[in-house]
C-alpha positions as CSV (number, residue, x, y, z in Angstrom):
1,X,-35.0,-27.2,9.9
2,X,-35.0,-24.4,12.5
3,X,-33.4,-21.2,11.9
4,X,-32.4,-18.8,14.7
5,X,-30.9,-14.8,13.8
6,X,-29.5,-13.1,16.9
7,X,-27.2,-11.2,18.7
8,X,-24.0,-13.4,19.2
9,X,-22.7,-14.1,23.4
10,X,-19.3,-14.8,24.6
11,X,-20.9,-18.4,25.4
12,X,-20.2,-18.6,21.3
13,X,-16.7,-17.7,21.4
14,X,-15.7,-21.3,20.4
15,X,-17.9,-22.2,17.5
16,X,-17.3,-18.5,15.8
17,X,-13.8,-19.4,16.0
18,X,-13.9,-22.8,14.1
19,X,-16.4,-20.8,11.6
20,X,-14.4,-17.7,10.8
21,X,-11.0,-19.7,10.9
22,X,-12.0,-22.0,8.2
23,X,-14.0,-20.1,6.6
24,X,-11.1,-17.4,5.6
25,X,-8.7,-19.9,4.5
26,X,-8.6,-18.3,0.9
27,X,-7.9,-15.3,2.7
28,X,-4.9,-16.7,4.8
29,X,-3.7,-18.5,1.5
30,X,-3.7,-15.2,-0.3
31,X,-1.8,-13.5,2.5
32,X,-4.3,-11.0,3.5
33,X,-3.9,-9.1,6.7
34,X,-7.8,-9.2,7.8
35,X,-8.0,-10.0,11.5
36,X,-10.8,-12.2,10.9
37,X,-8.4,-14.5,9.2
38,X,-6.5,-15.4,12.2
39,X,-9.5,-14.6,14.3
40,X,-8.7,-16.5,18.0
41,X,-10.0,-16.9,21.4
42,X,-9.6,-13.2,22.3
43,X,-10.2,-11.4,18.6
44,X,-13.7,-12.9,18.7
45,X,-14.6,-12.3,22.2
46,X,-13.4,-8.8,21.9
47,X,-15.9,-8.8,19.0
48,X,-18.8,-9.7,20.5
49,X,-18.2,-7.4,22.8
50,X,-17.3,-4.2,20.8
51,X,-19.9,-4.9,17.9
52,X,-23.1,-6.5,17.2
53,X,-22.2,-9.6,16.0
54,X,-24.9,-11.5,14.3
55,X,-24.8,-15.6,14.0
56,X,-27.4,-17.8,12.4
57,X,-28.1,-20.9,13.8
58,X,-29.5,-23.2,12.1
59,X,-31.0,-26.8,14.3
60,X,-29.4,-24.9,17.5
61,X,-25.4,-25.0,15.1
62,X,-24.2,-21.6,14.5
63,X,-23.4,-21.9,10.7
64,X,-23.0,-18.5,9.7
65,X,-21.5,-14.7,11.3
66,X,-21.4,-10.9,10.5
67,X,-20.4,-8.2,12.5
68,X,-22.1,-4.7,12.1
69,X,-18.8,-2.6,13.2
70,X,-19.3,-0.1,15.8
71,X,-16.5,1.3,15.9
72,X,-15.0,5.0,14.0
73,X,-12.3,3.1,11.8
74,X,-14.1,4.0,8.8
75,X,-15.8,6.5,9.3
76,X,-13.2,9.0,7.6
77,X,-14.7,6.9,4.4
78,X,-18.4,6.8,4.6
79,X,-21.1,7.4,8.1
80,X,-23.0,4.6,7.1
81,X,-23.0,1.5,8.6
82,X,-20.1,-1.3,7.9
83,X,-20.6,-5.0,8.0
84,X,-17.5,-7.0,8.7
85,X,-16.0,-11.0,9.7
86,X,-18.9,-12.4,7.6
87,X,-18.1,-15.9,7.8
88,X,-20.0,-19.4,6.6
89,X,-19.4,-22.6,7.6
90,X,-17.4,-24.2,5.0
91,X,-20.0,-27.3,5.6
92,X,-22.2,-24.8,4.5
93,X,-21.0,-22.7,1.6
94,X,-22.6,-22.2,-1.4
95,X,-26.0,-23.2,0.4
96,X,-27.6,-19.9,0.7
97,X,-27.3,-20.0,4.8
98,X,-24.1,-17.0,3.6
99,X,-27.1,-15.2,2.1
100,X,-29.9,-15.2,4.1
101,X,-27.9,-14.1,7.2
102,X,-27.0,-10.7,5.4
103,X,-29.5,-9.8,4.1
104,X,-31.6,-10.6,7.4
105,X,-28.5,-7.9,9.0
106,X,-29.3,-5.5,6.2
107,X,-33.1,-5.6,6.7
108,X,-33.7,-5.8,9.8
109,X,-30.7,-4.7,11.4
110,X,-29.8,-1.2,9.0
111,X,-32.9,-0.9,7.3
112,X,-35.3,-1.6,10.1
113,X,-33.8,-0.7,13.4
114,X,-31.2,1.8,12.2
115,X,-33.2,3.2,9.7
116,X,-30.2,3.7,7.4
117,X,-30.4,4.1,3.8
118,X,-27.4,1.8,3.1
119,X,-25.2,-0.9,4.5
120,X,-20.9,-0.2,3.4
121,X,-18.4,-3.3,3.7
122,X,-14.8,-3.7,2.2
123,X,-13.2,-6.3,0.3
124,X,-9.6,-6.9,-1.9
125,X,-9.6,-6.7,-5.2
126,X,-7.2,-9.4,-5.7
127,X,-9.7,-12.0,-3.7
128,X,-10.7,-14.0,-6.5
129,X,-14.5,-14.4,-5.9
130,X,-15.3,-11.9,-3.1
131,X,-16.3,-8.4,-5.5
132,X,-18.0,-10.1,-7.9
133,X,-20.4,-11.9,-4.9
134,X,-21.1,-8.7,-3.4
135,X,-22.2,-7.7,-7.0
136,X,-24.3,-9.7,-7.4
137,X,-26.0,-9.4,-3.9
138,X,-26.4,-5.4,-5.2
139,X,-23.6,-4.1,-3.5
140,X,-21.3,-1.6,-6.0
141,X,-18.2,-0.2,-5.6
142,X,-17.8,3.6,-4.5
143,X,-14.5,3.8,-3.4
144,X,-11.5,2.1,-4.0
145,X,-7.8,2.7,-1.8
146,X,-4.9,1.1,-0.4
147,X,-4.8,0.5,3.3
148,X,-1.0,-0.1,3.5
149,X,-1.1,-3.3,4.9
150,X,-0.4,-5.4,2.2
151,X,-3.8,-5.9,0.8
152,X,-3.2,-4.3,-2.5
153,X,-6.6,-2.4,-3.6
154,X,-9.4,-2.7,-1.6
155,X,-12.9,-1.3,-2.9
156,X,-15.5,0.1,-0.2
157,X,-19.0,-1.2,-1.5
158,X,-22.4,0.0,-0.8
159,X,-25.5,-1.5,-1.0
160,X,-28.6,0.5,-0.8
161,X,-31.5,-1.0,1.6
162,X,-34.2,2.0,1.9
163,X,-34.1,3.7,-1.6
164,X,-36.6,6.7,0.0
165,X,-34.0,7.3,3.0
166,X,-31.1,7.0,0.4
167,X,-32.5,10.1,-1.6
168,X,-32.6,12.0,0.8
169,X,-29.4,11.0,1.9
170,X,-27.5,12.2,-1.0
171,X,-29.5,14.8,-0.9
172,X,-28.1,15.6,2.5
173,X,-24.4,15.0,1.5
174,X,-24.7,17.1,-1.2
175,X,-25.8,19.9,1.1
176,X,-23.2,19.1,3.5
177,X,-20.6,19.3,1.0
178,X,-22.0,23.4,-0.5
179,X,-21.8,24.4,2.8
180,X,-18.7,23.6,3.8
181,X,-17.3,25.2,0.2
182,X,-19.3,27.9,1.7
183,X,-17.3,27.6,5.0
184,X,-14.1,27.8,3.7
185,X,-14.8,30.1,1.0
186,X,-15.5,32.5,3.6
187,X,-12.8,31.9,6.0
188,X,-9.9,32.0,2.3
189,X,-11.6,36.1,2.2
């Protein structure tokens, strides 16, 4: 069995279509407004091209997608880098293919080439298996809001990938943070 990570091309638009489609039925059938759910032609090509969007292929068959986001959409909620459209080939579900693709992104994707201390993605709480698999792939919850779309709660998990960088991170933040108190401290006088 060969197994190939990469970059996904617009020559994929077709197979990431049939993946993400029927692999967010659940989501569809719990009336979720996620893009990726009624991911088409154009929503995936315009993926591709606006993200990095990761595929594994597996005996030259793409059988599994995330994107890294590249966008600012979140970035109101967290600077560190969002995962999104993670998809599996129902064919392949529950097979570990899901697995090794993500945490081949959060390696050597944030980890290695980034260099970030953590990877963020989203997920509803009323999905009935979604939070508890990102659990248990070490992600935890930090943040939990309401879009407004629909969704009901969603929680913003994080998953920490360089425990080093992620100290000094926080560390970071936490400066951020006393200096902007001081900031407007000073301009309140």
């Amino acid at each position: 069995m060969s197994e190939v990570y990469r970059l996904a091309t617009v020559e994929d638009v077709e197979r990431l279509v049939y993946v993400t489609y029927e692999a967010y039925v659940t989501i569809r059938e719990l009336d979720l407004k996620w893009p990726a759910a009624h991911a088409d032609y154009a929503l995936i090509e315009d993926n591709i091209l606006k993200n990095e969007c990761y595929v594994l292929e597996v005996d030259g068959e793409i059988k599994a997608t995330v994107t890294l986001n590249k966008g600012n959409e979140i970035k109101f909620i967290t600077d560190l880098p969002f995962v999104m459209w993670f998809a599996v080939d129902p064919a392949c579900q529950a097979t570990g293919i899901g697995g090794k693709l993500l945490t081949w992104v959060e390696e050597t994707i944030i980890r290695d080439k980034l260099g970030a201390p953590a990877v963020t993605l989203a997920t509803a709480e009323k999905h009935p298996w979604l939070l508890p698999m990102y659990e248990r792939k070490g992600y935890a919850r930090i943040k939990a809001f309401d879009s407004g779309k629909g969704d009901g709660v969603m929680h913003l998990l994080r998953k920490v990938v360089n425990p080093e960088a992620f100290e000094i991170y926080l560390q970071e933040q936490e400066q951020q943070i006393e200096n902007e108190e001081k900031d407007n401290h000073t301009v309140s006088q």
